[in-house]
C-alpha positions in Angstrom: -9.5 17.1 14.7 -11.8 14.3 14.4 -12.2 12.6 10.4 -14.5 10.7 8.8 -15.5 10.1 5.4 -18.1 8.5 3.0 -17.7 6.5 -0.3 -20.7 6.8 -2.9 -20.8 3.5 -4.4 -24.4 3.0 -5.3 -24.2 3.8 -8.6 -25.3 0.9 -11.3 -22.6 1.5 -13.9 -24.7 0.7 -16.7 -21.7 1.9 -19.5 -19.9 -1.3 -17.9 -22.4 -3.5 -19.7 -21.9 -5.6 -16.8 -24.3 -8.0 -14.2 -21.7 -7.2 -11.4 -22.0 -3.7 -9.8 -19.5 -1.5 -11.5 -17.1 -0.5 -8.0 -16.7 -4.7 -7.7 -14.6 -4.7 -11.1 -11.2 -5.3 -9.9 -8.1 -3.4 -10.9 -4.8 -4.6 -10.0 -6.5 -7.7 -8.2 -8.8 -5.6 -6.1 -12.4 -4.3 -6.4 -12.6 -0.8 -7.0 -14.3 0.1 -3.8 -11.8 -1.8 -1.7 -9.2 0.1 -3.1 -10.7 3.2 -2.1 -11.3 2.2 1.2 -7.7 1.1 2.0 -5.9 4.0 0.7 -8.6 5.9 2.9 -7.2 4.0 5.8 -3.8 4.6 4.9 -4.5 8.2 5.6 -5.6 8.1 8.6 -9.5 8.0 8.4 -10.8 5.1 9.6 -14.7 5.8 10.3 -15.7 5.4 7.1 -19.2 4.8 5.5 -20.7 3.2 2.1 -22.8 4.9 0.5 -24.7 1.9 -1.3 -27.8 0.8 -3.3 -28.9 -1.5 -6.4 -26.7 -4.9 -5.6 -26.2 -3.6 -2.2 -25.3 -7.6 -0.9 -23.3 -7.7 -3.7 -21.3 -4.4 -2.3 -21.8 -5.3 1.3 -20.1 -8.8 1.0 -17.3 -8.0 -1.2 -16.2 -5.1 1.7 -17.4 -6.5 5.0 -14.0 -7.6 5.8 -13.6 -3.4 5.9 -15.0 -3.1 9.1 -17.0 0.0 7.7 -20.7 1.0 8.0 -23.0 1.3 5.5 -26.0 3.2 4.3 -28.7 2.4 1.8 -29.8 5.1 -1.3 -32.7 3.3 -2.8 -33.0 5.7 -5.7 -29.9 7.1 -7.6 -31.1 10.5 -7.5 -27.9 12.3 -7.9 -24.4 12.5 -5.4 -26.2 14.9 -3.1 -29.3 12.6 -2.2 -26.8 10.0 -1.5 -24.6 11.9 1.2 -28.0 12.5 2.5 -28.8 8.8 2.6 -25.4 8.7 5.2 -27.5 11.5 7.2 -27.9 9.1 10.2 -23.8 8.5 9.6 -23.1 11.8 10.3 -25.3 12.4 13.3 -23.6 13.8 15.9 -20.2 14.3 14.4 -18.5 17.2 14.8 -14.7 17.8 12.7 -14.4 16.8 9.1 -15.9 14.7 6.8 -14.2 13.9 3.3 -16.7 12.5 0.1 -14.8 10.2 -2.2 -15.9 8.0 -5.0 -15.8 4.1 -5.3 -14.9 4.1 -9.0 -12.6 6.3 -8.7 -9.4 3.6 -7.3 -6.2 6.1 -8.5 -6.3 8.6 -5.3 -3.3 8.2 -3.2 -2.7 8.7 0.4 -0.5 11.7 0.2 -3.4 13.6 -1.3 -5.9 12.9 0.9 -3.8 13.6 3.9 -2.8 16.8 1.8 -6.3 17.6 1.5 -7.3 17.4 5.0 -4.2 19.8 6.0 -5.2 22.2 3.0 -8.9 22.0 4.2 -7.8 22.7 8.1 -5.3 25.0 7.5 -7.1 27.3 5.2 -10.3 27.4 7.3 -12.3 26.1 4.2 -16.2 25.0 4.9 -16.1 23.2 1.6 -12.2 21.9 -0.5 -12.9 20.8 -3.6 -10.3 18.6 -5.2 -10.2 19.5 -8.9 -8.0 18.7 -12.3 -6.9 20.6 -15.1 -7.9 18.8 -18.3 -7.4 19.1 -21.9 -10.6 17.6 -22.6 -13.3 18.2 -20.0 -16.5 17.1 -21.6 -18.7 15.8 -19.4 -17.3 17.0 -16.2 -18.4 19.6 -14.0 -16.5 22.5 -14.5 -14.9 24.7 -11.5 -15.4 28.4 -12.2 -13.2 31.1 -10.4 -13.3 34.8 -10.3 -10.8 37.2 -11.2 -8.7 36.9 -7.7 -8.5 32.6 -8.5 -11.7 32.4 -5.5 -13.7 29.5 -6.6 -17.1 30.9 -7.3 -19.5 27.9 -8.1 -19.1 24.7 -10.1 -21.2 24.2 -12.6 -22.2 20.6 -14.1 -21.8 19.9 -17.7 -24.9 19.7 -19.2 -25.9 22.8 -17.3 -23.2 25.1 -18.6 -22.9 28.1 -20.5 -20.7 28.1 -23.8 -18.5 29.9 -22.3 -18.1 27.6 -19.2 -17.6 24.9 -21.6 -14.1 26.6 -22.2 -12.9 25.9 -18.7 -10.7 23.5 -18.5 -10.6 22.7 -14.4 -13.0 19.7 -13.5 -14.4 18.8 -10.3 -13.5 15.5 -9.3 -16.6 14.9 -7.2 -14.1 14.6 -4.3 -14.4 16.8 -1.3 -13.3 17.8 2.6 -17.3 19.5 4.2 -17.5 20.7 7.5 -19.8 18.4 8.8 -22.2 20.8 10.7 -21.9 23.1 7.5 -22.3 20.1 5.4 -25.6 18.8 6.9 -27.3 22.4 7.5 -27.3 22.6 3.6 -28.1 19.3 2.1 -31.4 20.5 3.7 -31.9 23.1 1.2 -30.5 21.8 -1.3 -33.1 21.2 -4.7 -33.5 19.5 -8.2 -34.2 21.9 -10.5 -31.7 21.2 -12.8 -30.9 19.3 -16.4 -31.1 16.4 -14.9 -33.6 16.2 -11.9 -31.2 15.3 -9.2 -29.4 16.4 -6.4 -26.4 17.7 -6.8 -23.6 18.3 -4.1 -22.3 20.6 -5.9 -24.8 22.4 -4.7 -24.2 22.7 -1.3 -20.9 24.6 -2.4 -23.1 27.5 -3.5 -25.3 27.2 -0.4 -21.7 28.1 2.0 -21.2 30.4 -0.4 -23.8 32.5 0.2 -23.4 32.6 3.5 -19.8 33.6 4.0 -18.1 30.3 4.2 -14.8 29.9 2.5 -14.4 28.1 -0.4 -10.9 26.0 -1.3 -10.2 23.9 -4.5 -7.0 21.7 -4.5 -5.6 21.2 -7.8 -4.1 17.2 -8.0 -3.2 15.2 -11.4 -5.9 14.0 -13.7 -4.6 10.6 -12.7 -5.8 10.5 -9.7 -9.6 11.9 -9.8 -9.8 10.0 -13.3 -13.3 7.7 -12.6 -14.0 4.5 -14.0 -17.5 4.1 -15.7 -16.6 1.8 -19.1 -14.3 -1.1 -19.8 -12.0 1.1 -22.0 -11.3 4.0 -18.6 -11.1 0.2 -16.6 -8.5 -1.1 -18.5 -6.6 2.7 -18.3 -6.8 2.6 -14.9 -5.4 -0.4 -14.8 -2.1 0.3 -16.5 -1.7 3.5 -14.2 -2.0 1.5 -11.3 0.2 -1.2 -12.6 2.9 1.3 -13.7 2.6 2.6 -9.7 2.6 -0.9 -8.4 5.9 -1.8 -10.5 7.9 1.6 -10.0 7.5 0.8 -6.0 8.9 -2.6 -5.9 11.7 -1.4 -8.7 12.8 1.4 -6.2 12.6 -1.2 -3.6 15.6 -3.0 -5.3 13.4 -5.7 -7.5 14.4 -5.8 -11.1 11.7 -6.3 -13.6 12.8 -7.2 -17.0 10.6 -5.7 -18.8 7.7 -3.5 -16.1 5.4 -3.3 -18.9 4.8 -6.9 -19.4 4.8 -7.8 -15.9 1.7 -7.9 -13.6 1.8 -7.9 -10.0 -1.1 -7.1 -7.6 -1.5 -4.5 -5.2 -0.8 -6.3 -1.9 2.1 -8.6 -2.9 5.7 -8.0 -1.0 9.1 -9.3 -2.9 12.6 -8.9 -1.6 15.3 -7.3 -2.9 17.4 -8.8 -5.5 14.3 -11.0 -7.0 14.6 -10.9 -10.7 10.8 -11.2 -12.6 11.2 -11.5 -16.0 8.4 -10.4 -18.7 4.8 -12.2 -18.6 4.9 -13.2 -14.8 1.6 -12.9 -12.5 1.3 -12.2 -9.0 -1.8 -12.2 -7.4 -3.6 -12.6 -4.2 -1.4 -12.1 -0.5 1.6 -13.2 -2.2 4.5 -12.5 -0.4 8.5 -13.4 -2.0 11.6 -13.2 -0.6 15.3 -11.9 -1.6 17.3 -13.2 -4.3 14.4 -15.2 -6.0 13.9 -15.7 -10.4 10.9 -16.0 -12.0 12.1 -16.7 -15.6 9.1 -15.8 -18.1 5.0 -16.6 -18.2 4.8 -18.1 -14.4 1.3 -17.2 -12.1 2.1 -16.7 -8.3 -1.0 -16.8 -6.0 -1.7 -16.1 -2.3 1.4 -18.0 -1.8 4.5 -17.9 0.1 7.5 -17.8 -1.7 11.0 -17.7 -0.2 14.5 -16.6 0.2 16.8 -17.9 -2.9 13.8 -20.0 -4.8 13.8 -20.4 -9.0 10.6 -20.8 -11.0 9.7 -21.1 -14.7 7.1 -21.1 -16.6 5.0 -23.1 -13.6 1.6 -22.2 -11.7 2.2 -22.0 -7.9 -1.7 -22.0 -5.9 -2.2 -21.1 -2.3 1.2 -22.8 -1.1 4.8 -22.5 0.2 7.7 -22.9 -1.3 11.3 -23.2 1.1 14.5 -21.8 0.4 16.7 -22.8 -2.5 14.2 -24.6 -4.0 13.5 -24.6 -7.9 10.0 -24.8 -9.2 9.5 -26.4 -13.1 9.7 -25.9 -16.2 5.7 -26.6 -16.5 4.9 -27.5 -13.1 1.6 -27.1 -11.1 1.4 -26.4 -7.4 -2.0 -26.6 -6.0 -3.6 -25.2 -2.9 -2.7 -26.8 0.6 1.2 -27.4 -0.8 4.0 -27.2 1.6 7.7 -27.7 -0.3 10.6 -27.5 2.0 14.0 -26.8 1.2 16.3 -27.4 -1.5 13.8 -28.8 -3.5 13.8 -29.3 -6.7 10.4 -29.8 -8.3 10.7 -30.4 -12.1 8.9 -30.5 -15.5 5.3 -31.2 -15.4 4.9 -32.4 -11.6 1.3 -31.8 -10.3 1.4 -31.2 -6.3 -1.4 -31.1 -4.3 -2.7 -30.6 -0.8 1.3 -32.5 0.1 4.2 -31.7 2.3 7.6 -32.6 0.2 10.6 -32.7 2.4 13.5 -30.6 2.4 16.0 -32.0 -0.2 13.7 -34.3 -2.2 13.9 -34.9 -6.1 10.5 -34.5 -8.3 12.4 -34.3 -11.2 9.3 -34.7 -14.0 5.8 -36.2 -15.1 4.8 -37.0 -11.5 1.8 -36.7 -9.8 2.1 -36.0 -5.9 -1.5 -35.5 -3.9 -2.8 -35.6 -0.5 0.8 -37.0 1.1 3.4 -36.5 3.6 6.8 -36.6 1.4 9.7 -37.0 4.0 13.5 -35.4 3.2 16.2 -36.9 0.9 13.6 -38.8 -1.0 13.6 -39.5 -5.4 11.0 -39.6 -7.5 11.6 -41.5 -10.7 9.9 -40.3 -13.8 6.4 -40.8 -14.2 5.3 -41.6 -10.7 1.4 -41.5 -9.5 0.1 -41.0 -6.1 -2.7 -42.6 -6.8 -5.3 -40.7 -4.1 -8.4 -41.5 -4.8 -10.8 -44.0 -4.9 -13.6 -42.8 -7.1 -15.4 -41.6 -3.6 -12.9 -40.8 -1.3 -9.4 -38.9 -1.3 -6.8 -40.6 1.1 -3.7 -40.3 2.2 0.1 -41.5 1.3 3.5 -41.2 3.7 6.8 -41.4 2.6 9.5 -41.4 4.8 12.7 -40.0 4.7 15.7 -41.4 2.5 13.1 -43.4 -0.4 14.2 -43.9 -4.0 10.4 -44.4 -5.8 11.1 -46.1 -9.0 9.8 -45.1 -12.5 6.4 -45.4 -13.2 5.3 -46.0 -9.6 1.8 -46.2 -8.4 1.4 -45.7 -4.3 -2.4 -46.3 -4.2 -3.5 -44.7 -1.4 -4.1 -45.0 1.5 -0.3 -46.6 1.9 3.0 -46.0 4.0 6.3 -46.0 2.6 8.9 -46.5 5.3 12.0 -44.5 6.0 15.3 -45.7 3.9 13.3 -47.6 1.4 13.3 -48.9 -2.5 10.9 -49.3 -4.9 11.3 -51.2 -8.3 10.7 -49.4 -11.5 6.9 -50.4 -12.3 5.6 -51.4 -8.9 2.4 -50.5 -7.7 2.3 -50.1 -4.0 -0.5 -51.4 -2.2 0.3 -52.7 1.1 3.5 -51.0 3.5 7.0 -50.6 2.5 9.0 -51.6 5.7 11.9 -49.6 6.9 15.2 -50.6 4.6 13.0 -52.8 2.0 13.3 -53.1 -1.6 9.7 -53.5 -2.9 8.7 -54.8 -6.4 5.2 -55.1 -7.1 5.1 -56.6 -10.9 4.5 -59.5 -12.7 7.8 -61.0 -14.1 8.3 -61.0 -17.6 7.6 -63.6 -19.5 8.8 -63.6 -23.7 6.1 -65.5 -26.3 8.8 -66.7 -28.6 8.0 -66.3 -32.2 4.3 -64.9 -31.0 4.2 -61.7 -34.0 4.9 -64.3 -36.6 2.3 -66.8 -35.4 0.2 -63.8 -35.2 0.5 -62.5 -38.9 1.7 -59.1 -37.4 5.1 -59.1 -38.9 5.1 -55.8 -41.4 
């Protein structure tokens, strides 16, 4: 049977005291709508339309890598007038249709598949999915009859007192009928505590006229919405405590899983160890076999098989096999390190390829070059890349010891198999087997402090 669904995300999430519309706050590295929309894909739905409205660009640019469609609710006049806004969307559908929320990220892909089975199986017009809480204020409560048949659902502020006693919420998530679905948001009305539109509605509507009703009881976990900082930050650690049960079951060992925070879409390989205060972010993806000793930030990078960092920031880059990253060393965007590496305490790479086998031991600076293999840094070397307009280029061949406290002022070319003398600053070509020394000799002033009057 054919499946679509719609996402309301125009809401303006004013509790979020925020200038950014509220489904763009990110949990887990992701905005909230994108989250939605990819574990909506996971199940199998792929026609799938945004509901949007106030900062619709906003919405529109941050998900048009989605490849969904999109429609526009100019007033927020409650969840029903926005499934009407996706009217158009619907036109012409025939099969199922399921309503999901963009603030609410924690749904996972088994339910949603279990909800279409439970929706087609039963023979449902409407399946609500609902939550048993132990403090339901403010939600809409799900009111059964004596046989458990769901008989209406009933928003807060327009219950009874004795409604208020239920404890089973709707979750403002929902599997329609879509011919069902769009013959009663046409007669659906406002005259409620609030003026709007509800959708809820339209579960009374194929009510009345014999369609069956199903609600599908999940954990609060998953239909809990996100409308403050405080319920952002819950999510949060929910999704965090998924994310880090996966990759532990997948044969990663984290240290301590409460302390360590790894994005949604990252992949590591088994027998990585990650101990507490690491980040992963972005596309990262790390191999087998790999330690990230404490406090290091991984980003849309590329780590491999066998590689050790600590306490270092690695941005945008690759890192080979057997390599090992810091203490305190930065890897900017653009970086390509090969293998067997070993890139030491506070080393700066940038936009460079290093070499498989080469020595960055510490307090170098490496940017815009072409490092070959085998090669040495000494200690407090400086590619020195720009020119106070433009950034250019050093190459260092294979096999080149670089002195301490070397300058290579760009753009220059340091031959395969070559030396260069502690203190030199490189300006013209290194040829192939040279020793290069690029300093003034030394020359002693005797007796030049006492002349002076500095003796103390």
């Amino acid at each position: 049977m054919y499946n679509c669904a719609i996402i309301l995300a125009a809401g303006e999430g004013k509790r979020m005291k925020s200038s950014k519309p509220k489904v763009l706050h990110k949990i887990c590295g992701k905005e909230m709508i994108n989250v939605v929309i990819d574990v909506v894909k996971k199940a199998q739905i792929n026609d799938i339309n945004v509901v949007i409205g106030k900062n619709a660009e906003k919405v529109k640019k941050a998900t048009e890598v989605k490849n969904t469609s999109y429609s526009f609710q100019d007033k927020q006049l409650g969840t029903g007038h926005a499934v009407i806004c996706a009217s158009d969307f619907l036109k012409n559908k025939r099969g199922i249709v399921a309503v999901f929320t963009g603030d609410s990220p924690l749904i996972k892909e088994d339910t949603i598949k279990n909800m279409l089975d439970f929706h087609r199986d039963g023979g449902y017009g409407v399946t609500i999915l609902t939550s048993i809480v132990q403090n339901p204020y403010g939600y809409g409560r799900i009111i059964r009859g004596k046989n458990g048949q769901v008989l209406k659902i009933v928003e807060h502020k327009d219950c009874l007192q004795e409604e208020l006693q239920v404890k089973e919420i709707n979750s403002g998530m929902y599997c329609f009928d879509i011919e069902s679905l769009i013959e009663s948001l046409g007669k659906i009305h406002n005259n409620n505590a609030q003026g709007e539109y509800y959708l809820t509605d339209v579960i009374e509507i194929l009510k009345q006229e014999g369609k069956k009703i199903g609600a599908l009881p999940i954990p609060f976990e998953e239909t809990m919405g996100v409308n403050s900082r405080v319920q952002l930050a819950e999510a949060e650690k929910i999704m965090r405590n998924r994310i880090n049960k996966i990759h532990m079951e997948n044969g990663v060992t984290l240290i301590d899983h409460n302390n360590t925070y790894i994005d949604l879409d990252i992949q590591i390989g088994k027998d990585t160890i990650i101990y507490p205060g690491n980040v992963f972010q972005g596309n990262t993806v790390i191999g087998e076999n790999c330690i990230f000793y404490p406090n290091s930030r991984i980003q849309s990078s590329i780590i491999k098989d066998n590689v050790t960092v600590e306490n270092s920031v690695v941005l945008e880059s690759t890192i080979g096999e057997n390599t090992s990253v810091g203490p305190f060393a930065y890897i900017r965007p653009e970086t390509t390190i090969g293998k067997s590496v070993k890139i030491g305490d506070f080393v700066e790479v940038k936009k460079s390829t290093i070499g498989d086998n080469t020595k960055v031991s510490h307090l170098t600076y490496i940017g815009d070059a072409e490092v070959g293999s085998k090669c040495n840094f000494g200690c407090g070397t400086v590619v020195v890349n720009y020119d106070g307009k433009n950034k250019n280029k050093t190459l260092i061949g294979n096999n080149s010891f670089i002195g301490c406290n070397t300058n290579l002022v760009s753009p220059v070319k340091v031959n395969d198999n070559t030396y260069i003398a502690a203190g030199s600053t490189i300006t013209d070509e290194v040829p192939e087997g040279a020793l290069a020394i690029a300093r003034a000799r030394q020359v002693n002033k005797k007796s030049w402090v006492y002349k002076k009057g500095l003796k103390k």
